[in-house]
C-alpha positions as CSV (number, residue, x, y, z in Angstrom):
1,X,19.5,65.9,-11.5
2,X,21.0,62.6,-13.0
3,X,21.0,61.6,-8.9
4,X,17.3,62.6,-8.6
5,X,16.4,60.4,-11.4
6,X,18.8,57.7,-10.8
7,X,17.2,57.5,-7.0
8,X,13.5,57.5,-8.3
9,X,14.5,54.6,-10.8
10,X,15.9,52.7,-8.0
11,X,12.7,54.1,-5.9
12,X,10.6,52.9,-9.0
13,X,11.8,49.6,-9.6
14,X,11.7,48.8,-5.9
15,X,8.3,49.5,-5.6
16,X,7.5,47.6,-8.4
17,X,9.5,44.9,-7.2
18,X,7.7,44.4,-4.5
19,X,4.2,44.1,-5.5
20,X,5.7,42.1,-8.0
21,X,6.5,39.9,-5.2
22,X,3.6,40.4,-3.5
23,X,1.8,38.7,-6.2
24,X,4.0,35.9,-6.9
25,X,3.7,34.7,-3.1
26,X,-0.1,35.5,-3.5
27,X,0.1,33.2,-7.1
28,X,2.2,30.8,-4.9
29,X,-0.5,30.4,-2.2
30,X,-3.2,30.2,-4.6
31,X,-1.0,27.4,-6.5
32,X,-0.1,25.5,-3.1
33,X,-4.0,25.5,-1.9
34,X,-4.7,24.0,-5.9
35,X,-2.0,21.3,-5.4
36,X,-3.7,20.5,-1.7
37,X,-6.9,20.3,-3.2
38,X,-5.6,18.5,-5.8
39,X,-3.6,16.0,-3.3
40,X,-7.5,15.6,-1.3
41,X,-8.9,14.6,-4.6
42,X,-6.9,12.0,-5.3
43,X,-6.9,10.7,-2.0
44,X,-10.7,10.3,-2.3
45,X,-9.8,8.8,-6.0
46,X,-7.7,6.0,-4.7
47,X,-10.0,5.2,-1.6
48,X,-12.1,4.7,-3.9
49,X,-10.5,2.7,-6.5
50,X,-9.4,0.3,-3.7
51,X,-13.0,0.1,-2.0
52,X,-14.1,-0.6,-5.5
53,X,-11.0,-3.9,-6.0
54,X,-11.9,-4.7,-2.7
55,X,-15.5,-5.2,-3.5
56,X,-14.7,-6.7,-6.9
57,X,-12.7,-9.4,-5.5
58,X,-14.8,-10.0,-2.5
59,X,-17.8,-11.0,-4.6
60,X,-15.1,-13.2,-6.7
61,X,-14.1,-15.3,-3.1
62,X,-18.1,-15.3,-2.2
63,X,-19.0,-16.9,-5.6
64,X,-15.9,-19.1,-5.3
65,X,-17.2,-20.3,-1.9
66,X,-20.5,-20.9,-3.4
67,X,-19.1,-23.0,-5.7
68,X,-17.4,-25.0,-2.9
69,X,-20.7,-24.9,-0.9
70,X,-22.9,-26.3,-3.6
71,X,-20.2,-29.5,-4.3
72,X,-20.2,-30.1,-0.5
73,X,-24.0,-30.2,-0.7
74,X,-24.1,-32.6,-3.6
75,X,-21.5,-34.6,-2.0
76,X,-23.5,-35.1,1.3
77,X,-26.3,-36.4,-1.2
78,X,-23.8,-39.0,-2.5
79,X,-22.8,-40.0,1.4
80,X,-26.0,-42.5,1.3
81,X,-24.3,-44.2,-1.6
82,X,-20.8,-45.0,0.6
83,X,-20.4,-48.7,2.4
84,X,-21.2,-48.8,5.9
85,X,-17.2,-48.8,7.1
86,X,-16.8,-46.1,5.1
87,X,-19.6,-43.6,5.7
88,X,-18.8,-42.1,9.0
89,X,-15.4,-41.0,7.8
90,X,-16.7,-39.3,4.5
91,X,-19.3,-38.0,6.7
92,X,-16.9,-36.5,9.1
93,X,-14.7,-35.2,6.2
94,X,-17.8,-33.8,5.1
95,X,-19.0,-31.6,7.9
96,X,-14.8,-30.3,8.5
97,X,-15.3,-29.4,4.8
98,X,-18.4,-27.2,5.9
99,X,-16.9,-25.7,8.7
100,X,-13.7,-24.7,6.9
101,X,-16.2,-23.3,4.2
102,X,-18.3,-21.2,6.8
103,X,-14.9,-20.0,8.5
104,X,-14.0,-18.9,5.1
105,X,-16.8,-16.5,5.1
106,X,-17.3,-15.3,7.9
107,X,-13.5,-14.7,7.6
108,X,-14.5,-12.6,4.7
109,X,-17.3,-10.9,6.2
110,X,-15.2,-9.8,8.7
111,X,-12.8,-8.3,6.7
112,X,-12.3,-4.5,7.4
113,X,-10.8,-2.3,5.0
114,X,-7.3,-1.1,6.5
115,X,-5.4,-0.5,3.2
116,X,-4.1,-1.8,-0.4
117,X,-1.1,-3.2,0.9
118,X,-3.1,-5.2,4.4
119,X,-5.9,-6.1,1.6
120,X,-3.2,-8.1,-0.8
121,X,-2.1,-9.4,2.2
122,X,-5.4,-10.9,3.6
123,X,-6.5,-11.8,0.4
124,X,-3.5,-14.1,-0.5
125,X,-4.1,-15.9,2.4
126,X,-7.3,-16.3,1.8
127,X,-7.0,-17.7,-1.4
128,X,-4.3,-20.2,-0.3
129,X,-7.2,-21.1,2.2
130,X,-9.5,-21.2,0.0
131,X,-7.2,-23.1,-3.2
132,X,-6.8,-26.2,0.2
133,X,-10.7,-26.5,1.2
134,X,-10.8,-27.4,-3.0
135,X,-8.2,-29.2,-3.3
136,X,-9.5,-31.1,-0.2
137,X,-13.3,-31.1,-1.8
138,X,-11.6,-32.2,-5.6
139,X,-9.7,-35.1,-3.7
140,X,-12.8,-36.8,-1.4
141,X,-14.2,-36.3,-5.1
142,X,-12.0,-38.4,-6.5
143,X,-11.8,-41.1,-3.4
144,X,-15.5,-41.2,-3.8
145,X,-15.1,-41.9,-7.4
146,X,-12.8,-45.5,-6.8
């Protein structure tokens, strides 16, 4: 009798053992599809996040740009002002100005979005680009000024 009961205890707790199991590797399953779901989410998060800093900086380096555009402009108004020996040079600087400015942006423009670490990249170089052309505009400003 005590073997009877003793086997359907064992009987019992194996049965109830394995549903038991059954339902962790079903909680499991369920747990592993939240986590992928989860993991797909925050992909579509950061994509986005770095779309948006991509954006955010780009309209930063267009205004910038501007900014260089518009002193080129009013620069080429001052050219009239320049002696005769001297004009053809500023000129010349001039126009090399403009082109490195319209490189710039098309540079930009041009851009396509491979990643964070490819976008820090391209964008430092861009801005040491970009820190030259004023530099370069800031010093014919100051050779125009003597």
């Amino acid at each position: 009798m005590i073997a009877i009961a003793g086997t359907a205890f064992i009987a019992g707790a194996m049965l109830t053992g394995c549903e038991s199991s059954t339902q962790k590797v079903d909680a499991a399953r369920d747990n592993l599809q939240d986590a992928k779901v989860n993991v797909v989410e925050a992909k579509i998060e950061l994509t986005q996040a770095l779309r948006d800093s991509i954006q955010a900086d780009r309209v930063e380096l267009e205004q910038k740009i501007s900014l260089y555009d518009k002193s080129i402009a009013e620069l080429k108004l001052k050219v009239n002002t320049q002696k005769k020996e001297s004009k053809a040079v500023y000129e010349q600087t001039l126009n090399e100005l403009e082109l490195k400015s319209k490189q710039l942006k098309k540079k930009l423009q041009e851009y396509k979005e491979e990643g964070l670490s490819e976008w820090d990249s391209f964008k430092n170089e861009f801005r040491h680009d970009m820190d030259e052309l004023g530099a370069a505009i800031s010093d014919l400003t100051k050779n125009n000024v003597k």
